[in-house]
C-alpha positions in Angstrom: -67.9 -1.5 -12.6 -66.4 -1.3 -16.1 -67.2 2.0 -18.5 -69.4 0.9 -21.2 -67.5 2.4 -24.3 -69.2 4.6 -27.1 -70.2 3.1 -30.1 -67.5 5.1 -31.6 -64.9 3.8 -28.8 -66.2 0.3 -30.0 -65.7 1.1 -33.5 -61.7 2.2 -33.1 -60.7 -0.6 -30.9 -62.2 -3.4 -33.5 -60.1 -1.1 -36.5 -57.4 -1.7 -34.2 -58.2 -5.6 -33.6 -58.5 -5.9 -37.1 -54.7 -4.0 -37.7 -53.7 -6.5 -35.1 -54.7 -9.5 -36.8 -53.3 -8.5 -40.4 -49.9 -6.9 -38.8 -49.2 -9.5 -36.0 -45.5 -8.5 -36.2 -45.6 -4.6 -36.7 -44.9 -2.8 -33.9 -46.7 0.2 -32.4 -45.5 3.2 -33.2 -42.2 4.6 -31.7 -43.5 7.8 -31.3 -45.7 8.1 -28.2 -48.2 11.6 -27.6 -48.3 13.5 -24.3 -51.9 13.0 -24.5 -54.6 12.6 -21.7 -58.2 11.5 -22.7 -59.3 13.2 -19.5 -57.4 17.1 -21.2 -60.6 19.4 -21.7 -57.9 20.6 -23.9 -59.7 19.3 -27.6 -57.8 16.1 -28.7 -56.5 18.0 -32.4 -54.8 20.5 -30.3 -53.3 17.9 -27.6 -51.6 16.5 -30.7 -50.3 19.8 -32.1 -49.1 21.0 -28.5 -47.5 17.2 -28.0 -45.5 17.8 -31.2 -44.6 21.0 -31.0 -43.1 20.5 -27.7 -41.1 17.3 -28.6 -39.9 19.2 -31.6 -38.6 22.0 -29.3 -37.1 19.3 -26.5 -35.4 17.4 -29.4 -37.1 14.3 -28.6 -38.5 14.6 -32.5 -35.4 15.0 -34.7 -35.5 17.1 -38.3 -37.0 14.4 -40.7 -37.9 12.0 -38.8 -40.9 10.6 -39.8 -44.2 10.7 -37.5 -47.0 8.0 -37.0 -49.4 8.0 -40.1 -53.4 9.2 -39.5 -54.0 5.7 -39.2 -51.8 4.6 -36.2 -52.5 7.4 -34.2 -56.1 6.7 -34.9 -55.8 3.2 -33.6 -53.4 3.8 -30.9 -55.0 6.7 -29.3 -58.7 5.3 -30.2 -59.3 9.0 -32.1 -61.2 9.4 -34.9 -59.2 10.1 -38.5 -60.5 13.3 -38.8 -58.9 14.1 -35.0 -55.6 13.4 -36.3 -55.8 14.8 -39.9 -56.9 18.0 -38.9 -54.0 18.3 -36.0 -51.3 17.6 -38.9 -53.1 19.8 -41.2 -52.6 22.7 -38.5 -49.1 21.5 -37.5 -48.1 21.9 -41.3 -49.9 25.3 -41.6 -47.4 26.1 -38.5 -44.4 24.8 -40.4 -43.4 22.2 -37.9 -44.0 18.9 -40.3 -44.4 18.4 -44.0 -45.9 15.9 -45.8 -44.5 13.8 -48.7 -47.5 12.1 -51.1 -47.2 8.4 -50.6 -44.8 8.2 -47.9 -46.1 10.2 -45.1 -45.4 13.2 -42.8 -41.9 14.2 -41.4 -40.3 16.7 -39.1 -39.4 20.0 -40.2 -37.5 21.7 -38.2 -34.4 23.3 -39.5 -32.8 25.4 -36.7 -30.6 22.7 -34.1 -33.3 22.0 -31.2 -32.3 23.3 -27.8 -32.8 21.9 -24.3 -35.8 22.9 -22.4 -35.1 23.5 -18.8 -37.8 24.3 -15.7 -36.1 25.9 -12.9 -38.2 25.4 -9.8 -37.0 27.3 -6.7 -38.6 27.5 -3.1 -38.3 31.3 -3.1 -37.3 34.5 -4.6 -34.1 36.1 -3.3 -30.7 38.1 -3.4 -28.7 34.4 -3.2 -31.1 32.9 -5.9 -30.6 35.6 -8.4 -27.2 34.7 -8.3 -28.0 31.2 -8.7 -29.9 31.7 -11.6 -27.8 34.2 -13.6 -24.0 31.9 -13.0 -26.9 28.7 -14.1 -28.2 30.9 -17.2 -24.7 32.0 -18.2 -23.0 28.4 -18.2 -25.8 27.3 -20.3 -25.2 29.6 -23.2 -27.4 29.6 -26.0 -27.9 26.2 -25.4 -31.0 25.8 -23.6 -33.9 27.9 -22.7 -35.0 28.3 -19.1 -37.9 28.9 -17.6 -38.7 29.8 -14.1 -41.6 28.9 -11.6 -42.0 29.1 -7.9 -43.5 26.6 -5.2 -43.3 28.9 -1.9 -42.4 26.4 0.0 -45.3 24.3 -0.5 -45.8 20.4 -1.4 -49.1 20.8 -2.9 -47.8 23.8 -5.8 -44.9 21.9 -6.4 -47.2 18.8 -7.3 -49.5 21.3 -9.3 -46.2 23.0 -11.2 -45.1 19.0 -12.1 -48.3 18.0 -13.2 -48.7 20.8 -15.6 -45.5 20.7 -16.9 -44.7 17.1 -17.2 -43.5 16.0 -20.8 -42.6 19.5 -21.6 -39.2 19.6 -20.7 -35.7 17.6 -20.9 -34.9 18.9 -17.4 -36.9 20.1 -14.4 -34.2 21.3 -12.1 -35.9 21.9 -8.2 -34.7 23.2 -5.3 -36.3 20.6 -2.9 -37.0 22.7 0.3 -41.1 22.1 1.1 -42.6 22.8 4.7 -45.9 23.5 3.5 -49.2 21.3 2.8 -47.3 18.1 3.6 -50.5 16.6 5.1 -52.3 17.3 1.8 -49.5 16.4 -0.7 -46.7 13.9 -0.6 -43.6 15.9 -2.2 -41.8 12.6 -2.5 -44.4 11.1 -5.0 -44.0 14.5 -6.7 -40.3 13.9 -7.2 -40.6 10.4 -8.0 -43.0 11.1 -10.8 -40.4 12.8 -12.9 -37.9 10.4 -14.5 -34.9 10.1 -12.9 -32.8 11.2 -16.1 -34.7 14.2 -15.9 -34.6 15.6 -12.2 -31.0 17.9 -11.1 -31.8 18.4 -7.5 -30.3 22.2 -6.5 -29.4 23.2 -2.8 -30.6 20.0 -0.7 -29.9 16.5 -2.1 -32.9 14.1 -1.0 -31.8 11.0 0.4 -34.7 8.8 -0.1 -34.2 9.4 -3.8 -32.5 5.8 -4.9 -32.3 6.3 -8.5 -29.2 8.0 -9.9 -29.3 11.4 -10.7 -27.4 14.6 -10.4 -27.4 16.9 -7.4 -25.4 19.9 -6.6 -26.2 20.8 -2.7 -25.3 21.8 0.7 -24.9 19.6 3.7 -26.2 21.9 5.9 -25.2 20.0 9.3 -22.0 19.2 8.2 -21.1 22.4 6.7 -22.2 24.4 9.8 -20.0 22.5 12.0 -17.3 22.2 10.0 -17.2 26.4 9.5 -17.5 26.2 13.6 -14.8 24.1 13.9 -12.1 26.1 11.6 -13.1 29.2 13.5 -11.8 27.6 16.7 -9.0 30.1 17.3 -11.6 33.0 17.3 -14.1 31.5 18.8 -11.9 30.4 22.4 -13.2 34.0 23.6 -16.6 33.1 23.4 -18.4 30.4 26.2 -22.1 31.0 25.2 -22.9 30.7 21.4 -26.8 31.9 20.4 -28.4 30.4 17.1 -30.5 32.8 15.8 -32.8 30.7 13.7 -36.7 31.6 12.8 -39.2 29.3 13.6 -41.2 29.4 10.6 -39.7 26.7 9.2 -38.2 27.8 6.3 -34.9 26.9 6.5 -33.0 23.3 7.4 -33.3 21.6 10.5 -30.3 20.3 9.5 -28.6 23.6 10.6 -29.4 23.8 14.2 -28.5 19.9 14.3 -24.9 21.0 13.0 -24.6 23.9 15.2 -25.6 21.7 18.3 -23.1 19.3 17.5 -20.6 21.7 17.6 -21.4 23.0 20.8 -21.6 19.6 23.0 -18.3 18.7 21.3 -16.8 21.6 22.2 -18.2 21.7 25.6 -19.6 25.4 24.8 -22.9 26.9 26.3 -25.5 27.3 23.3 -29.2 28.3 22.6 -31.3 28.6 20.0 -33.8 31.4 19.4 -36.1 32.3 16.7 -35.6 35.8 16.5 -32.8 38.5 18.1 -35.9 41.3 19.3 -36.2 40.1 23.0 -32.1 39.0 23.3 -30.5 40.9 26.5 -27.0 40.8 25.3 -24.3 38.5 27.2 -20.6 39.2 27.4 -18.6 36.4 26.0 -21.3 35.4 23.3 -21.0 34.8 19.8 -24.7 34.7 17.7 -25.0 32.9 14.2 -27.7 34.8 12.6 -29.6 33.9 9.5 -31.8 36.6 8.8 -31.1 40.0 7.9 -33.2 41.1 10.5 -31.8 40.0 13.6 -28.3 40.6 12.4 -29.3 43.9 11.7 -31.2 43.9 15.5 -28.3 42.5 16.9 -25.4 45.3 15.6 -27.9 48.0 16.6 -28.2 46.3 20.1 -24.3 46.3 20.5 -23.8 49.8 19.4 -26.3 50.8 22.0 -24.1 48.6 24.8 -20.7 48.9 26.6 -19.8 45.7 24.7 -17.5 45.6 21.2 -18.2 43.8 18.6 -15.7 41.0 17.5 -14.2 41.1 21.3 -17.3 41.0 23.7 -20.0 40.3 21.7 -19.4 38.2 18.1 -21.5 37.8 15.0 -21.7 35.2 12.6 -23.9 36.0 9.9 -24.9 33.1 6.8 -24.7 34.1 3.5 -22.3 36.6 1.9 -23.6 40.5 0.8 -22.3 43.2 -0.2 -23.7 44.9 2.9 -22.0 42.6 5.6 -18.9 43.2 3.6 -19.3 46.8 4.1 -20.3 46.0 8.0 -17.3 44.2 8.9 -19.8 40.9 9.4 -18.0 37.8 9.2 -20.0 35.1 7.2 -20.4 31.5 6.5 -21.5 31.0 3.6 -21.9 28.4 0.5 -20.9 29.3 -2.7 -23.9 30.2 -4.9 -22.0 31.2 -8.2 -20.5 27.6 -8.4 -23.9 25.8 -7.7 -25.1 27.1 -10.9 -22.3 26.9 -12.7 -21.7 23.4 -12.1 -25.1 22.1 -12.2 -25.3 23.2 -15.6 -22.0 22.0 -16.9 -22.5 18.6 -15.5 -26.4 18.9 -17.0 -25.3 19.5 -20.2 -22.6 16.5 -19.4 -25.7 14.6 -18.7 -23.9 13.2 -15.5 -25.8 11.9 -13.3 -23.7 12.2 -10.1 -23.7 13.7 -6.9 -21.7 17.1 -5.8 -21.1 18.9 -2.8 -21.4 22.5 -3.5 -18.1 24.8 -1.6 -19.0 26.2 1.9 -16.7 28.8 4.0 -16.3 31.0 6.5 -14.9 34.5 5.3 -13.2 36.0 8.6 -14.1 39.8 9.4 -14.3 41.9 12.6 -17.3 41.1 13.6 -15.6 37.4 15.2 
């Protein structure tokens, strides 16, 4: 069943019939709102916040002209006084100015620059780096802001749907094992336009559209590392994945190391956590946490066994601490992510780019 529209609904759309029949060859105008009937958000202030926020992403260039009272009025079916009151405020504000018999027009004076929402998955040492290398090739040329979704497919959606409009760029870190029964994150995705969206860390394949992506292949890279460490890791038959099970890091990273290990004819396993490990001569351990590298160097110093000959240790991700530890690492390289996915953002490339991954040889192997 169809809505019955208000008397004053039925008013606007015959005002705009009417504009219709005397203008059949005027076209609507170019300018279009971020506006939502449905907003609680009173329809003056949807107008001044639309504005304001296309100023700021450049979308609405310094004296450009905007859409007179009247074809807002009949585009958006608001009432005159709606409109006139949201340009009154927005000239208050200094963001447009008026010009008698002509109209109203953009002012904004100072060169507009591009808004950018950085979405990550989490919070850590490797993000922060990440962010400051993304921050730093940016210049003054953009403003960032910075939101995270935990993980989780349904505050990712929320995050997008809030902020949808806003910005020239929503750059996300695509990494979601939460809520996917209540939220599809692929929908999510797909709702920003594909000129819009930098993917950071993973690429998503199911994405068909071009766009630009700077990420890890986490089963190739894995392998690969495995592979060039051949020569240290002869002295080793058994090889241990330490890998959590709370599924907040790539499957694609026990697939990699797996591959390794069948082609190489070596002995693996794969367990979530080092606490219960009895330790086996002539095993080597890939460890992603902190945790159970830090479990697993206690555990050798407490055995007969020597790290780097008996017992090896490959930890992900370089720190300053696993320098200091003598930890060899695999690890991608989290300065040049940033870096390059804002110089090819600011390129506005659309292409895809493998981000550098490497093994940095220590004692511990």
């Amino acid at each position: 069943m169809v809505a019955k529209e208000s008397p004053a609904t039925q008013s606007r759309r015959q005002a705009y019939d009417s504009f219709a029949d005397l203008y059949p060859n005027s076209s609507a105008p170019v300018y279009k709102l971020q506006f939502n009937p449905k907003d609680k958000t009173p329809k003056y202030k949807q107008i001044v916040q639309s504005v304001i926020t296309d100023i700021e992403r450049g979308v609405l260039k310094n004296n450009e002209q905007l859409p007179s009272i009247s074809e807002l009025s009949v585009e958006y079916y608001l009432a005159r006084d709606t409109v006139e009151k949201a340009y009154r405020e927005l000239r208050e504000l200094g963001y447009i100015t008026s010009v008698q018999g002509k109209g109203y027009y953009v002012l904004s004076q100072a060169t507009p620059k591009l808004k950018i929402l950085l979405i990550f998955n989490k919070l850590s040492s490797y993000k922060k780096i990440i962010y400051y290398a993304f921050l730093k090739a940016l210049g003054d040329k953009a403003t960032v802001d910075l939101q995270i979704h935990h993980y989780s497919a349904c505050h990712f959606r929320e995050i997008i749907e809030k902020n949808l409009g806003k910005y020239n760029y929503y750059v996300v870190m695509p990494h979601f094992t939460q809520d996917l029964d209540k939220a599809n994150y692929m929908e999510t995705l797909e709702s920003i336009p594909a000129h819009e969206l930098v993917l950071l860390d993973k690429d998503v394949q199911e994405l068909t559209e071009p766009r630009l992506s700077v990420y890890q292949n986490f089963d190739k890279d894995i392998c690969e590392s495995l592979e060039n460490a051949q020569d240290l890791l002869m002295k080793y038959n058994r090889l241990v994945l330490i890998l959590p099970g709370d599924g907040n890091y790539p499957t694609e990273i026990a697939h990699g190391f797996r591959s390794f290990c069948v082609n190489y004819n070596k002995e693996f396993g794969i367990k979530e956590n080092a606490l219960q490990e009895n330790l086996q001569e002539g095993t080597a351990y890939v460890v992603i946490e902190e945790t159970d590298l830090s479990e697993l160097v206690k555990k050798v110093r407490q055995s007969p066994y020597e790290l780097g000959h008996e017992i090896g240790i490959i930890s992900f991700n370089e720190t300053t601490l696993k320098e200091l530890l003598n930890i060899t690492v695999i690890t991608t390289d989290f300065e040049a992510m940033g870096y390059t996915a804002a110089s090819l953002l600011l390129d506005n490339q659309r292409i895809k780019v493998k981000n550098p991954f490497y093994m940095i040889r220590r004692g511990s192997l």
